[in-house]
Structure formats: structure tokens, C-alpha cells
N, C-alpha and C positions, 0 to 999 in steps of 0.2 A: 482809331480805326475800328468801326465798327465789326460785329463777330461775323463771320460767314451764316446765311440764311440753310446752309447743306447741314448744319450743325448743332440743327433744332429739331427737339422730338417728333415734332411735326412731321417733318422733311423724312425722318426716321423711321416713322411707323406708317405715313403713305409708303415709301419704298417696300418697306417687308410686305405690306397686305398688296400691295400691286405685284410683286415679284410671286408672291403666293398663289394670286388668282391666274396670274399665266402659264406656271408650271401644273396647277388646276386642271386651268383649258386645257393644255396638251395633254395630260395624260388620260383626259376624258374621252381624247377625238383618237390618239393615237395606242397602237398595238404596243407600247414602247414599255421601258421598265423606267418606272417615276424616278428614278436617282439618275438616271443618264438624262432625261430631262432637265431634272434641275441643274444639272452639271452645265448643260447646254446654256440655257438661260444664265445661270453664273456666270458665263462664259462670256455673255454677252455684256451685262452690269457689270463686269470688269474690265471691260473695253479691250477686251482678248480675241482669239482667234481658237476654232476647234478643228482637232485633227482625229475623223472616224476612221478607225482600225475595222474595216468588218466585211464579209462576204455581198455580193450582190442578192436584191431584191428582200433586202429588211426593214428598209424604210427612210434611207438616209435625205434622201429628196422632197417626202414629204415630211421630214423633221423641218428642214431650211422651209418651206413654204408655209407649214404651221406656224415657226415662231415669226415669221414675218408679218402672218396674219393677225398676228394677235396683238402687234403693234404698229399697226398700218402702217407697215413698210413696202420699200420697194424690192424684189427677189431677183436676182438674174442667176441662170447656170450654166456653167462653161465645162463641157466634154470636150476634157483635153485628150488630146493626142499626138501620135509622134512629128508631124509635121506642122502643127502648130508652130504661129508665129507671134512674137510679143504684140504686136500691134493687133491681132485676133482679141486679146485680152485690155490690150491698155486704149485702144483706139488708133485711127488714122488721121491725118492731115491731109486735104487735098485739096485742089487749088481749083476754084469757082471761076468758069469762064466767064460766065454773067455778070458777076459783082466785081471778076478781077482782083480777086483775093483770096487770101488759104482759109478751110472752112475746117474746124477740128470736128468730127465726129467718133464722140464721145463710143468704149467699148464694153462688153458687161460689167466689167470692175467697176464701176459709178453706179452702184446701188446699195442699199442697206444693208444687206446680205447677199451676202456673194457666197453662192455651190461651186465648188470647183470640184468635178467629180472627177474620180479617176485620176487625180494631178501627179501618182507617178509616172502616169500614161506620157504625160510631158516631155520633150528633152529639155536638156539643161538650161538653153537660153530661155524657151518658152515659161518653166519653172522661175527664174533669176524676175521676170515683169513682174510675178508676184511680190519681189522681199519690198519694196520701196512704197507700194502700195499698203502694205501687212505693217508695217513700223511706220512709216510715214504719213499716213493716209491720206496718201496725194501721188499723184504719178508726173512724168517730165516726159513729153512728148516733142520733138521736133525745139527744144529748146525753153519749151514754155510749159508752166508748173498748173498742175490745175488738182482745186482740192477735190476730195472725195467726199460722201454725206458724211453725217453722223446720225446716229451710232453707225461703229460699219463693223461688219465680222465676215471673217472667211471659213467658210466650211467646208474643210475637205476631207475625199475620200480616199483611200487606198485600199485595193483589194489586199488582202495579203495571201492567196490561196494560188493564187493564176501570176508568178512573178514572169515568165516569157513576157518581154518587150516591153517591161518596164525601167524606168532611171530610179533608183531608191533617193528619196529626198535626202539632200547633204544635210550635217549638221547645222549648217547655220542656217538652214531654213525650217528645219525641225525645229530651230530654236524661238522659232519666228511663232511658234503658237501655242497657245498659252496654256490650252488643256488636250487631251491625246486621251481619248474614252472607245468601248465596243457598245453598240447597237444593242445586238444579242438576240436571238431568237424571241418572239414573243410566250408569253407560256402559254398553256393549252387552253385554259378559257377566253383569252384574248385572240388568240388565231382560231377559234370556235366560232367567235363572235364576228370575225372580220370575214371567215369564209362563208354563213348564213345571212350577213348582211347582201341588198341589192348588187346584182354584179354591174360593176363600173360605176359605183358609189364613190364621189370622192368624199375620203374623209376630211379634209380642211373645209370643203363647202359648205360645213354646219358653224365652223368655229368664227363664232363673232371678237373683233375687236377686243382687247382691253383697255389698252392705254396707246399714246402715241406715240411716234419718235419722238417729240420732244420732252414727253412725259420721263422715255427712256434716256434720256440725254441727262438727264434732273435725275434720275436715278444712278446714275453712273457716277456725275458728280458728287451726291451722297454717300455711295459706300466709298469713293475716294478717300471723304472724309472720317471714317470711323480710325478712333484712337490706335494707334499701335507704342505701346511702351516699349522701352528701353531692354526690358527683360525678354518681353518678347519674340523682339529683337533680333536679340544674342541667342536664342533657340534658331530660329530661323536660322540665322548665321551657321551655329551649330552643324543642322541638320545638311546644310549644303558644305561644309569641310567636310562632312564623314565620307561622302561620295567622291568628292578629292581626292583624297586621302587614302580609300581604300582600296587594297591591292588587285579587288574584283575589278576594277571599273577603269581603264583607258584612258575616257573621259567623262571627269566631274561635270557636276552643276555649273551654269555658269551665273555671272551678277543679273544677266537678264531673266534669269531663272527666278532668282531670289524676289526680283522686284514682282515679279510673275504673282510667287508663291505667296507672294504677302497680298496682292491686288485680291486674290480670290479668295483668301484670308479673311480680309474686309466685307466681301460679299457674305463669306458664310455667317459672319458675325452678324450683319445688318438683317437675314434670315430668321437670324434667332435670337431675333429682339436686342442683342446686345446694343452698348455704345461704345465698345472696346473688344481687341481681339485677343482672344483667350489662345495658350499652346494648344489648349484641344483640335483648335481653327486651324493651325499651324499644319499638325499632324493630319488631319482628317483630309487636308488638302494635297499633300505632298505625295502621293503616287499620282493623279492626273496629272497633278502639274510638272514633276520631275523624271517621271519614270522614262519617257520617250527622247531625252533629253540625254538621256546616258549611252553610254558606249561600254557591253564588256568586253575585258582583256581580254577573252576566249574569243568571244564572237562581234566581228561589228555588225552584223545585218543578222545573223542567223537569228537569231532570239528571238521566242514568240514574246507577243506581247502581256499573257501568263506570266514567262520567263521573267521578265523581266519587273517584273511587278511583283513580283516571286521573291526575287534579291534583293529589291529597294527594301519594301518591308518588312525583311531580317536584317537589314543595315540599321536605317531607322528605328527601328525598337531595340536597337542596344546604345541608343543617344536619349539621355536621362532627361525628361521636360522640367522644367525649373518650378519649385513648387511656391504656391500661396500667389502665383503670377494673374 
């Protein structure tokens, strides 16, 4: 059996310098802080899904539009609300009097990236269209399975300041996304720059192309492939009993978490040149990917997202990284 073609330095070091140049573009075009960028894009190379924790009008919309742009994809965004219905999101069936047959028309969710702003605005059912689409990358309409593109990512928002007439996403659809980051204010020479720039400037309108979805597909399949040993392994393991285990937390990590924590793992490794994932990758990943994913035994909802970021990384740092790994 020949080796896999994703497992050649080649394959390896186009991914990094392509992953590099995109994160580039964005932070060139956008007011944004270049680690939540890359997180994003990580996000994406790992065939994850991202969840913004952060107040209106800091840029969350033009993040999704950016990085679409920059791999000539296709974007759709769905401002959910409380009367939303699944078929707003998954699409409708309806039956052609002319042809005398049922006509699916396909709904935003069939596009490369998908905004889903505001999704605790949602109720329950309207939220639940998403999990099957988010895991499966394909939705069931009226009986009949139809896939979704690839790459695909979901980007959602949730206010956290304004909770009135909101549903708080359940666990298991928290669990459903694979990184959980803030926005963040710009700092003052970035918001200097973007309030002296022309008014009604868009800023995606300058950002050319990098690579394409299929370029991105090849990438994804790449960091799939970056080594993870045995040792590393058992840290990761590790890392996700102590949140079990511990008397702070309700609810631990769960195994989708783990597979999570290791996907992104891979990504950050293929970033920085490596051909294998280091515990540093392990750790350096494990608040986005876990933190939103917990439940503490004081609070299930109350917890800022601070907070809670707060706790993981005094848990984690008293679980010892395996040396010489």
C-alpha cells in the first residue's frame, strides 16, 4: 500500500505557508487581534466549528466574510430568532405544479461557511437543525439526505450581555463546536485606523483570494495527518480526567472533546513546521477547545467566560506534561 500523499513535506509545508498567508490577510484587512484570527482559521483546518462569546458590533460578521474570502468560498448568515423554524435553516420541499413533482429548495446551511448570528436567539427546535448538520455534514429533509459542501464551518454568535429572550445552548450542542473564543475590542490604533478610513469602506472588499476550497480540503486532510504518539496521547487523556474528576466541575470533558483537542493539536503542530504533536500543542490548545464544554458545580450558566477560563487553567497546570515527549 502505497504511503498517503498528505504525509509528505511537501503536503506539509504548502499547508503552513498557505495557513500563514490567510491568517496574514485577515489580520491585515481586519480590526481583530491576530490570535483569535488564527484560532478561527485553526478552526477551520480542523474541520471544526467556532463559537464567539462577545458583545455586538465588533466585527463577528465581517470575520465569517473575510475568511470566506480568502478561500473563495461561499458565506451565508442566518439571524436567528425566536420564531424560527428548522426548515428556515435546513431548507423546504415543495411540490412543482408544472413538473408534477417535489422540488427541494436548498436553505442557508449549504454553504461553506455558515454565520449563524445570535443562535441563542433560537428556540430549542430551531437550534436542534443545527446538531446534524454541525456532526454530520449533511441534513435529512422530508426523508431524503442531502450532503453539505466542504470545507464547512459554523460560526456562531452569542451575545452574552443582553440574556432577555434568550435559550442558552444545551450541552450537547456546546459540545458540537470545537473552539469557543472573544472577539475583543480592537486596540486604539486599530480602531484609529478603521474610524479615519472612508465611511462605508468595506474592509473584505480589498482582500484578494488565497487559496481555494479545495486547496482547503487538502489542507485539512493534511493536518489530519500530523503524527500524534502514544505519549501524547495519555497527556491528552490526562488533561481531560482532571476535569472529570474534579470536584469544581459538574460536568467533565467529554471523548468528543478529546478528539476535538487533539484535531487542533494537529493544526497547531502543522503551523509550526512540526511533523508531530508536541504536549506544548496539547496544552496551548486546551482552554478554547475545553473551557465552554464544562459545567461548574457552583454555576451552570452563571460563569463568565473569564471565569471559566480562569478555573480550567488552574486545573490544567497542576497535571504534570510528560517529559522528553
Amino acid at each position: 500500500m502505497s504511503e498517503s500523499p498528505y504525509l509528505s513535506d511537501r503536503y506539509r509545508e504548502t499547508s503552513r505557508t498557505t495557513l500563514h498567508a490567510i491568517v496574514t490577510a485577515l489580520s491585515g484587512a481586519l480590526a481583530t487581534n491576530r490570535q483569535v484570527v488564527s484560532l478561527a482559521v485553526m478552526t477551520l483546518a480542523a474541520g471544526g466549528h467556532l463559537l464567539l462569546e462577545d458583545v455586538p458590533g465588533i466585527g463577528k460578521t465581517t470575520l465569517a466574510r473575510a475568511l470566506a474570502r480568502t478561500i473563495s468560498a461561499q458565506v451565508s448568515r442566518i439571524q436567528f430568532t425566536s420564531d424560527m423554524l428548522p426548515s428556515d435553516i435546513t431548507g423546504v420541499t415543495v411540490f412543482d405544479q408544472g413538473a408534477r413533482e417535489f422540488t427541494f429548495f436548498r436553505g442557508p446551511v449549504f454553504a461553506e461557511i455558515v454565520l449563524a448570528d445570535e443562535i441563542n436567539r433560537a428556540n430549542p427546535k430551531a437550534q436542534a437543525a443545527l446538531l446534524e448538520a454541525m456532526e454530520e455534514r449533511r441534513v435529512t429533509v422530508d426523508g431524503t439526505t442531502y450532503e453539505l459542501p466542504r470545507p464547512f464551518i459554523v460560526i456562531a454568535t452569542q451575545n452574552p450581555v443582553e440574556m432577555e429572550g434568550t435559550y442558552p445552548l444545551p450541552e450537547a450542542q456546546l459540545d458540537r463546536f470545537m473552539t469557543r473564543t472573544s472577539l475583543g475590542y480592537p486596540t486604539p490604533q486599530a480602531e484609529a485606523r478603521m474610524l479615519i478610513s472612508p465611511s462605508g469602506r468595506d474592509p473584505v472588499g480589498a482582500l484578494k483570494p488565497v487559496c481555494t476550497a479545495g486547496d482547503m480540503r487538502a489542507i485539512i486532510q493534511t493536518a489530519a495527518h500530523i503524527h500524534v504518539s502514544q505519549t501524547v496521547a495519555a497527556y491528552a487523556v490526562s488533561l481531560l480526567s482532571a476535569t472529570r474528576n474534579s470536584p469544581q466541575y459538574r460536568l467533565g470533558a467529554s471523548p468528543r472533546a478529546g478528539l476535538a483537542l487533539l484535531a487542533m493539536s494537529r493544526v497547531r503542530a502543522l503551523m509550526q513546521g512540526q511533523d508531530s504533536v508536541f504536549p506544548g500543542d496539547v496544552r496551548a490548545m486546551a482552554i478554547p477547545v475545553l473551557s465552554h464544554r464544562l459545567v461548574l458545580a457552583d454555576s451552570a450558566y452563571g460563569a463568565t467566560a473569564s471565569e471559566r477560563d480562569q478555573a480550567l487553567d488552574s486545573l490544567l497546570a497542576r497535571v504534570p506534561a510528560p517529559r522528553g515527549a
